[in-house]
C-alpha positions, 0 to 999 in steps of 0.5 A: 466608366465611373458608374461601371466601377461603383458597380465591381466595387458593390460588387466586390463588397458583397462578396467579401460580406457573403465570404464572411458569412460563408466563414461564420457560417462554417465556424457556426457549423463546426462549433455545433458538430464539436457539441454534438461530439461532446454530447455524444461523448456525455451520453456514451460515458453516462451510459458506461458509468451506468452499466458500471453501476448496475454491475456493481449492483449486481455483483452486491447483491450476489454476494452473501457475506454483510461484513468482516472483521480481523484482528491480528496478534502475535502468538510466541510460542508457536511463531506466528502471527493469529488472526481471528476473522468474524464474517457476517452473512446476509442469509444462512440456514441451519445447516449453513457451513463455513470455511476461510480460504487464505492464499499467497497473492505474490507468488510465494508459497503459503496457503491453507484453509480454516473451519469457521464455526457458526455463532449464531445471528449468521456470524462466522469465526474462525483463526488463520495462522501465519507464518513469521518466517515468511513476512513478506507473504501478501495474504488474500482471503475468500470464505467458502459458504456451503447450504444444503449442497450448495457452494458459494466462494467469495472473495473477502479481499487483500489482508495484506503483509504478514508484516503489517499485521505485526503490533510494532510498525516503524517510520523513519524521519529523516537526517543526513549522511557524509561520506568521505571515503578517501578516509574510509569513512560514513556517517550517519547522524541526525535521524529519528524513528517513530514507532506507531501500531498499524490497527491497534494501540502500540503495545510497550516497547524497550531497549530501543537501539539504532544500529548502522549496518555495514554489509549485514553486520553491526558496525556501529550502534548507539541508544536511543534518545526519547525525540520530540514526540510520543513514540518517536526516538532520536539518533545523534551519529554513528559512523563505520568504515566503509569503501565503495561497493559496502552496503550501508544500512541504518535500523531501529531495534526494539522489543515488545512487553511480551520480548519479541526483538523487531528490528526495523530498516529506515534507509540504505545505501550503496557506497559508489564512487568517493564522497558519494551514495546511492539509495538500495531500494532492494534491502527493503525486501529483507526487513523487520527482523525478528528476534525472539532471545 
């Protein structure tokens, strides 16, 4: 009986030892079919990646303009921003002509189309007008090349916001509000502005004014105190009346050497309920102003 029980123990011990292979066996093989994934996954994401990369190849290749410059500026009398563009080409002829495509890339309405005239070396140059009655117009450009009958269109890409290619560009740095509208009252105070040119170098600038807007009229206004750095500008507090439902906004006013008036939004407001606001992110689409008296 005794040896009969040795043997169901050994025998009990080697099928626990064999379960136990079995088991490790079975995560040898799962961890191996989990790498076999992962290297599939790699090669498959190696190939698209170079796919990508041939295409783009490709697509460089195809194209036949080398560079291009703009350089934007403001014309007062006719109320529009110019904007000098110079395309360099990888391959022209003599006879080699050249136009300038600009289109609204945000749906509004704009678009028009300018000569380029040949400067020799395969450069091209030619000034688009732009609208400053339209700021918010997004401004996309394509150069239609023609050789010997031949014609070629090539997106050169987005040149933005007619506002952005403005000399004056504004960022606010920010102070506090109270509300109190049991008193009928908001304030605004500490908050400063910081001029800076997008592009270019910032031009001189006067008559620098915060104003605090209540319902799209000044309600209160104060001069501007030079801050703690170059182009930065200082506001101590302005207050209006206001009730909830007023749309309260805070600009920074400033003309430009040439006298054109650019009147910046650094933050709005919606009076809600007592003692409190609530951001209006919909203001944003009606700013900078310009004023040109």
């Amino acid at each position: 009986m005794e040896q009969k029980n040795r043997g169901q123990g050994l025998t009990l011990v080697l099928c626990v030892i064999l379960l136990l292979v079995n088991l490790w066996q079975g995560v040898r093989l799962s961890a191996l079919e989990q790498r076999v994934i992962d290297a599939q996954r790699n090669i498959k994401d190696d190939i698209q990646s170079l796919e990508a990369s041939l295409r783009e190849q490709a697509q460089e290749e195809e194209k036949l303009v080398r560079s291009w410059t703009y350089a934007p500026s403001v014309n007062m009398e006719k109320r529009c921003v110019e904007v000098a563009v110079s395309a360099v080409l990888k391959q022209w002829q003599e006879d080699t002509a050249a136009e300038l495509v600009w289109i609204s890339e945000n749906g509004g309405e704009g678009g028009g189309t300018v000569p380029l005239s040949g400067g020799g070396a395969g450069t091209f140059a030619g000034t688009l007008e732009l609208p400053l009655d339209k700021l918010q117009l997004e401004v996309g450009l394509y150069v239609v090349l023609e050789n010997g009958g031949a014609r070629h269109r090539e997106n050169l890409g987005l040149l933005g916001s007619v506002w952005e290619l403005l000399p004056v560009q504004c960022d606010s740095r920010g102070g506090g509000t109270e509300a109190e509208f049991m008193k009928g009252v908001f304030t605004v105070y500490e908050w400063s502005a910081e001029l800076y040119a997008k592009e270019y170098s910032l031009p001189e600038t006067e008559g620098h004014v915060f104003r605090l807007r209540r319902n799209g009229e000044i309600a209160a206004e104060q001069a501007a105190e030079p801050g703690d750095r170059a182009d930065s500008y200082f506001c101590g507090k302005l207050s209006s009346e206001a009730r909830p439902g007023d749309r309260m906004a805070l600009t920074f006013f400033c003309r430009d050497e040439n006298g054109l008036g650019y009147e910046h939004l650094l933050r709005s407001w919606i009076a809600v309920e007592e003692r409190d606001v609530a951001g209006d992110s919909s203001a944003w689409e009606e700013w900078p102003r310009l004023t040109w008296d």
